[in-house]
N, C-alpha and C positions, 0 to 999 in steps of 0.2 A: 652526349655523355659518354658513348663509348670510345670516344677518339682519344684511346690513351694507351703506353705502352708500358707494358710489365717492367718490373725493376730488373728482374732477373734476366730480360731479355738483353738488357740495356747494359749488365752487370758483366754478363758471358761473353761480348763482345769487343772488339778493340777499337770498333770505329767512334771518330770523335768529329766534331765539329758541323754536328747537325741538328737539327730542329724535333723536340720531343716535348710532349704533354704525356704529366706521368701525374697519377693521384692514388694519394694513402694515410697514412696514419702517423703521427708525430711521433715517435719514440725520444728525440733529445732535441735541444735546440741550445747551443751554446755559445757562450761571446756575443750574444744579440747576430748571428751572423751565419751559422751552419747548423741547417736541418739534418737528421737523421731521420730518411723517410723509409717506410716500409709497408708493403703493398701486397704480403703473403703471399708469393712467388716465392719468397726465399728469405733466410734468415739475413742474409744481409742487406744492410739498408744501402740506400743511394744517399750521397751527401747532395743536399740543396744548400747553394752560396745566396745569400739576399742580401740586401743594400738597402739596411737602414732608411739612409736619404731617401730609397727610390719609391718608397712604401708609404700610404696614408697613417699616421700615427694609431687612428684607432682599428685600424687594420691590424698593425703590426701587435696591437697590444695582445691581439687572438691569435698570435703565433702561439701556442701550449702543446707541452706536452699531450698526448692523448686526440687531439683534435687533429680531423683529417681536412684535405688542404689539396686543389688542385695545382699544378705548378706547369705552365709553360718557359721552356728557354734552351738553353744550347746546350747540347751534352759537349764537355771538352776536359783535356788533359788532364790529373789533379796531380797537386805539386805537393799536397799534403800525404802523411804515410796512411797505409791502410786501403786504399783506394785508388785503381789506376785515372777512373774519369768520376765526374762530378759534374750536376747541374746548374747553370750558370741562369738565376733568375730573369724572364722578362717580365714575367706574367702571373700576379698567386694568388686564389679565390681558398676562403676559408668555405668548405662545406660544411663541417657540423662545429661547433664550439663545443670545446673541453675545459672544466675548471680543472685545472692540475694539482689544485689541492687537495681534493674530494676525487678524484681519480684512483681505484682503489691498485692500480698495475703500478707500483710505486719502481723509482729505479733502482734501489736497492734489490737484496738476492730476497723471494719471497718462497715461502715452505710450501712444499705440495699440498699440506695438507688445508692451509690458506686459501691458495691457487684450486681448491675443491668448492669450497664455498664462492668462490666466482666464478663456475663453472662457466659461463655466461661471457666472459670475459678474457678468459685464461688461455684462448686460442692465439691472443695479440703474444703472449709470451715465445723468444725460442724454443725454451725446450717442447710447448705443446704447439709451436708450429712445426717442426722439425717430427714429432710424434705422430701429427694428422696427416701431414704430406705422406707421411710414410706408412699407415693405414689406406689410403688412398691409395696409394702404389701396390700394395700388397693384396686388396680387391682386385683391383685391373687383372693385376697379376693370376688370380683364381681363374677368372673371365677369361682370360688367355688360354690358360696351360687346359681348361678342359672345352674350350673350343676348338682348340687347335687341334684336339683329339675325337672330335667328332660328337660329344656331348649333346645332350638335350641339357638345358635349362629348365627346370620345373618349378615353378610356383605354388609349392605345398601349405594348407591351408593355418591363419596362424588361428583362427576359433575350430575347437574337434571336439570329437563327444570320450576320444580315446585318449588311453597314458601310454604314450609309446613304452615307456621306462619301467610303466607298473612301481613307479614310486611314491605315486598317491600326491606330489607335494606339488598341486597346482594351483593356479589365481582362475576362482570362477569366473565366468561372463553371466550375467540376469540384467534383464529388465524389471524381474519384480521391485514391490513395493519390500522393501527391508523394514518398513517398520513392523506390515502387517500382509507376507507374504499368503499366498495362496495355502493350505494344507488340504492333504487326503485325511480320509477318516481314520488313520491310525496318527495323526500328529505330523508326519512329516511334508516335508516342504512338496508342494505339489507341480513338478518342473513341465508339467504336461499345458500350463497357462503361464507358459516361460514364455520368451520369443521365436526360440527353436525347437518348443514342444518338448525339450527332453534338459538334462543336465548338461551341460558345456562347458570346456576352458580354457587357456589361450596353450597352445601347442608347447610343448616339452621336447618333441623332437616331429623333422616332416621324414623321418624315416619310412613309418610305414607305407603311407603315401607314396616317397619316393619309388619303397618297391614294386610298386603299381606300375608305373610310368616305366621302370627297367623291364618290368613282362609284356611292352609293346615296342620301345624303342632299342630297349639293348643296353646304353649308357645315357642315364640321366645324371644331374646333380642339384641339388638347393642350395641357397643360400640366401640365410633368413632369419629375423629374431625369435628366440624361444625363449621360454619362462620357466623359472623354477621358483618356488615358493618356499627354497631353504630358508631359515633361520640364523643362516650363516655371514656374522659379522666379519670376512677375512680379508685378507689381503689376496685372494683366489678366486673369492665367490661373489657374482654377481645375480640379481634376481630376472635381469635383463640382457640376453647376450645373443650373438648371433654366429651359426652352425653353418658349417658345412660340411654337405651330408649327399656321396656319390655314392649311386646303388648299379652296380654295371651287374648284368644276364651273362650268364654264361663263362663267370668267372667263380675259381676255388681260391682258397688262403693264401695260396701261395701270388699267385694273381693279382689279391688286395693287396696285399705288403709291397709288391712291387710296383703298384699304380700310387701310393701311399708314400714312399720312397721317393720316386721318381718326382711325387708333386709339393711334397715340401721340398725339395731343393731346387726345383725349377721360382716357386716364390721368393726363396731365401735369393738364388741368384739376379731374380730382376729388381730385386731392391738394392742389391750389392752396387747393379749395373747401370740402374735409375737414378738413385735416391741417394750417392755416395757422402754429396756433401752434408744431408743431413744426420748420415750413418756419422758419419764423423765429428761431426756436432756431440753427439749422445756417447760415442763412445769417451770426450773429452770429458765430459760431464760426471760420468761414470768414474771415471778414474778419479777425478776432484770428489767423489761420494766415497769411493772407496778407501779414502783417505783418513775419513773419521772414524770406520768399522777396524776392529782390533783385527790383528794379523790374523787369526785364524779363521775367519767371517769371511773374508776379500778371497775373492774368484781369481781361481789361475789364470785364467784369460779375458785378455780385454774384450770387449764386443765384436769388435772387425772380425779377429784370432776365433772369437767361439762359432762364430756364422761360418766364416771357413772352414773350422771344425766339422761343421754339419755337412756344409758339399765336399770334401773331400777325403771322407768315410763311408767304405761301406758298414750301412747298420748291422750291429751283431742282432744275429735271432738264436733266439734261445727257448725254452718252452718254460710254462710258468715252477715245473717239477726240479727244472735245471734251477732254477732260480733261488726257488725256497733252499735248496740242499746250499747252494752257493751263501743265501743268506745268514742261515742255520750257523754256520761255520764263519762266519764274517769276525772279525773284531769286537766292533760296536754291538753285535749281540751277544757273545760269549761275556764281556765286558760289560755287558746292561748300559751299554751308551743309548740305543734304541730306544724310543719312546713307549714304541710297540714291541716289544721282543718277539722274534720268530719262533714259534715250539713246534708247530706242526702243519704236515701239510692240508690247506684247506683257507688258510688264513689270508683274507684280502688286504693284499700290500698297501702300506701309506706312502704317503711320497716319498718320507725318509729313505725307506727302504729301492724306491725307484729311482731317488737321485743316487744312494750306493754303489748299486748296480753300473750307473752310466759314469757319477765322474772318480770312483773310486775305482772300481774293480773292472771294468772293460775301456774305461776311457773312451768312451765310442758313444753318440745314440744305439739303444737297445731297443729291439720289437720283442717282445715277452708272446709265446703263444700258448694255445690249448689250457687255458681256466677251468679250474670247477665247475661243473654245471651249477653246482649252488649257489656261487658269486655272483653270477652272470644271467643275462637275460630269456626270454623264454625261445626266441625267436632265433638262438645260435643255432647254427648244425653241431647236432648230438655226433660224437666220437667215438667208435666202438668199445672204447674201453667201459662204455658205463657211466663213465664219472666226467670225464671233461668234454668240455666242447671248443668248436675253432672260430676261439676268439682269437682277438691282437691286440694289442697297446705299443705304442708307441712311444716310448721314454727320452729325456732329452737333457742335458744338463741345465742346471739353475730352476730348472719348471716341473719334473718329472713329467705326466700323462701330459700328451701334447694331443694323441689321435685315439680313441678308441674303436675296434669295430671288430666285423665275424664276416664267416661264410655263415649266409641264412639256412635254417632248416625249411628245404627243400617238400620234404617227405609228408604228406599231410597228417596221416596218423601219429607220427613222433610229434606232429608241433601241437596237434589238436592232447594228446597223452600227459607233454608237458608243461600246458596248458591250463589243463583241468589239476594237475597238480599245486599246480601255484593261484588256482582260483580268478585264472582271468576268463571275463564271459563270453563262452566261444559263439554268443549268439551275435552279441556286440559288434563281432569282428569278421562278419560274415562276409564281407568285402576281403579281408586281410585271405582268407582263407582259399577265397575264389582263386586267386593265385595258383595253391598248390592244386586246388582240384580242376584246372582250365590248363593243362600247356606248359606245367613247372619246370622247373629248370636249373640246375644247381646257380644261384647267384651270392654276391658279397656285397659289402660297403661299409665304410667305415665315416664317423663322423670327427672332423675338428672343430674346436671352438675357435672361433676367430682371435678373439681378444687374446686367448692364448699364445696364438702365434704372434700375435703384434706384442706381446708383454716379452717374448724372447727377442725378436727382430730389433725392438727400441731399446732394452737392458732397463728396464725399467721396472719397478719390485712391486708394485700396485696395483692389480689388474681397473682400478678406479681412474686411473692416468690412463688407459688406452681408450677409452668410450666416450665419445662428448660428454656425454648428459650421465654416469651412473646412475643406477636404480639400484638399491641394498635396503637393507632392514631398515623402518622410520626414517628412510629416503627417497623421495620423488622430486627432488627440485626441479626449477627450469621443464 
């Protein structure tokens, strides 16, 4: 079964007149006479020529769309446009039969939002094969850029008893009985005749963790699914997504933004330099989308043009103080274009205001630093000023937050003070703290969401089209 060669391999090449066994999936079959085969190597098909005559009738009648089909015979010249070489049949075994009418990948143009409900399915399509190659590409590419750097790989736990985030919005894990859960004597659910003896739930971020593994090796990173239990029906928000989350020792702010910097453009460039022809596909696509969106909607730059954009800028950094005052004074807020109007400083920016920033007012990716302590999590390093701490975001155009992260507080008293301020239980996290009180060491790290970057990378408006399988609100399909 494996003695077969890729379309793609067969496609890149100029040699003709040799002997090939290639199997895949019928996309068209026209004039009784020319297959359009496709084998997920690549969006282009290879044409298979048959002969009628040379075929058992009830063979040829399971020629269909949809149905995949082993084919031996000669790859040679093609005289037809479109195509340099073409399969010249000896040999064609039907493997699975396809009813073409009941086949829901119809050949007409079908709606993403269609193409959701077949999630199952949807992969046979260009634009979500052109999409997953290039998710593919841009893991590898993670796997790359922080090995090459001397990285640990860490495998942080996806069941914890912790909220990294302290946002409370998690999916439990129980064994119990949900009809007639266990109680203590005051009513509540008693998690102590759980499975893990305590309360649990699926991981929000392996941050903490991660920095566990940075106070033995130096540079770790994860890369792994986490869960949030928003309520958020968006075109942004998924309940199911997957983080990457480097914790490097012995690094300050300035340090992340530059490891941050350095490793989204090193991804954005091995897809440039991989992946061109599917880049090109999507950016085509794009443009054909862009077409029905009223002038003012439609992005200045094509895809190619905005990815370039990104490698060959340096990011403005600015702090988040510089920003507000920038905002403050903007157009669209004096003008009440704004959703969120700017009034003061303190106010956590919406996208609005971080796409502003990037493709209005600097034209550049922006890194925003030094946040409120308010906004922000418990676990920043505290800033002398009192009030802010050293965080980062990383802004991008068409997406806004692409990376968020901090230099961690180091100091164990600052982090246990603002701690107990914000009522996380310093008992809980006794592990987390060993850290400061075992060998501390100023460190950072910053977390991306994946899907983020592949929704930039693909020019694609859904973060539901970057994920095989989405997981959203009264959504679990497949």
């Amino acid at each position: 079964m494996s003695q077969r060669v890729k379309i793609k391999q067969i496609l890149l090449s100029d040699s003709t007149n040799y002997e090939v066994t290639v199997k895949g999936w019928i996309r068209t079959f026209r004039n009784n006479q020319f297959i359009a085969l496709n084998d997920g190597s690549t969006n282009n098909n290879l044409q298979v020529v048959v002969n009628e005559a040379d075929l058992d009738p009830a063979l040829f009648k399971r020629i269909t769309r949809g149905a995949s089909i082993a084919v031996t015979g000669e790859i040679i010249p093609s005289l037809g446009k479109g195509q340099k070489v073409e399969l010249k049949t000896k040999q064609l075994e039907i493997l699975g039969d396809c009813d073409a009418e009941a086949y829901p990948i119809q050949p007409q143009k079908q709606s993403l939002e269609f193409l959701r409900e077949i999630a199952h399915l949807r992969f046979r399509t260009n634009t979500f094969g052109a999409i997953f190659r290039l998710r593919h590409a841009l893991a590898f590419a993670v796997h790359k850029f922080f090995n090459e750097k001397g990285f640990v790989y860490l495998h942080t736990p996806v069941i914890t008893a912790s909220d990294a985030e302290g946002a409370g919005e998690m999916f439990r894990v129980t064994t119990l009985d949900l009809k007639n859960p266990p109680r203590t004597e005051n009513g509540d659910i008693d998690f102590k005749e759980d499975f893990f003896g305590r309360s649990t739930n699926l991981t929000v971020s392996g941050q903490l963790e991660g920095e566990l593994g940075a106070m033995a090796f130096g540079d770790i990173y994860t890369f792994g699914p986490t869960f949030r239990a928003e309520n958020s029906n968006t075109a942004r928000h998924l309940a199911e997504f997957w983080m990457i989350e480097p914790e490097m020792a012995f690094y300050d702010l300035k340090d992340n933004m530059d490891l941050a910097e350095e490793f989204i453009k090193y991804v954005i460039r091995y897809a440039l330099d991989n992946n061109r022809e599917d880049l090109d596909f999507l950016a085509q696509r794009l443009v054909e989308e862009e077409k029905n969106k009223p002038q003012a909607e439609r992005s200045e730059m094509g895809l190619i043009e905005k990815l370039e954009f990104v490698l060959n800028n340096e990011f403005v950094r600015i702090t988040y103080t510089e920003a507000i005052d920038i905002l403050k004074n903007s157009k669209p807020n004096k003008n009440k274009k704004f959703q969120y109007l700017v009034e003061e400083w303190g106010t956590d920016l919406q996208s609005e205001h971080e796409r502003y920033l990037v493709e209005k007012h600097f034209k550049k990716p922006v890194i925003l630093t030094d946040y409120p302590a308010a906004i922000k999590s418990f676990y920043m390093k505290q800033n002398d000023d009192g009030k802010t701490v050293r965080a980062m975001d990383i802004l991008f155009p068409g997406i806004g937050e692409i990376v968020g992260g901090s230099q961690r507080e180091e100091n164990y008293d600052k982090l246990v003070r603002r701690m107990n301020e914000l009522h996380i239980p310093v008992e809980e996290l006794y592990w987390y703290l060993d850290t400061r009180r075992f060998g501390t060491v100023p460190h950072a790290g910053f977390g991306l969401g994946f899907e983020r970057l592949v929704l930039f990378v693909t020019g694609m408006g859904n973060i539901r089209d970057v994920i095989p399988f989405p997981r959203t609100p009264k959504n679990a399909e497949f």
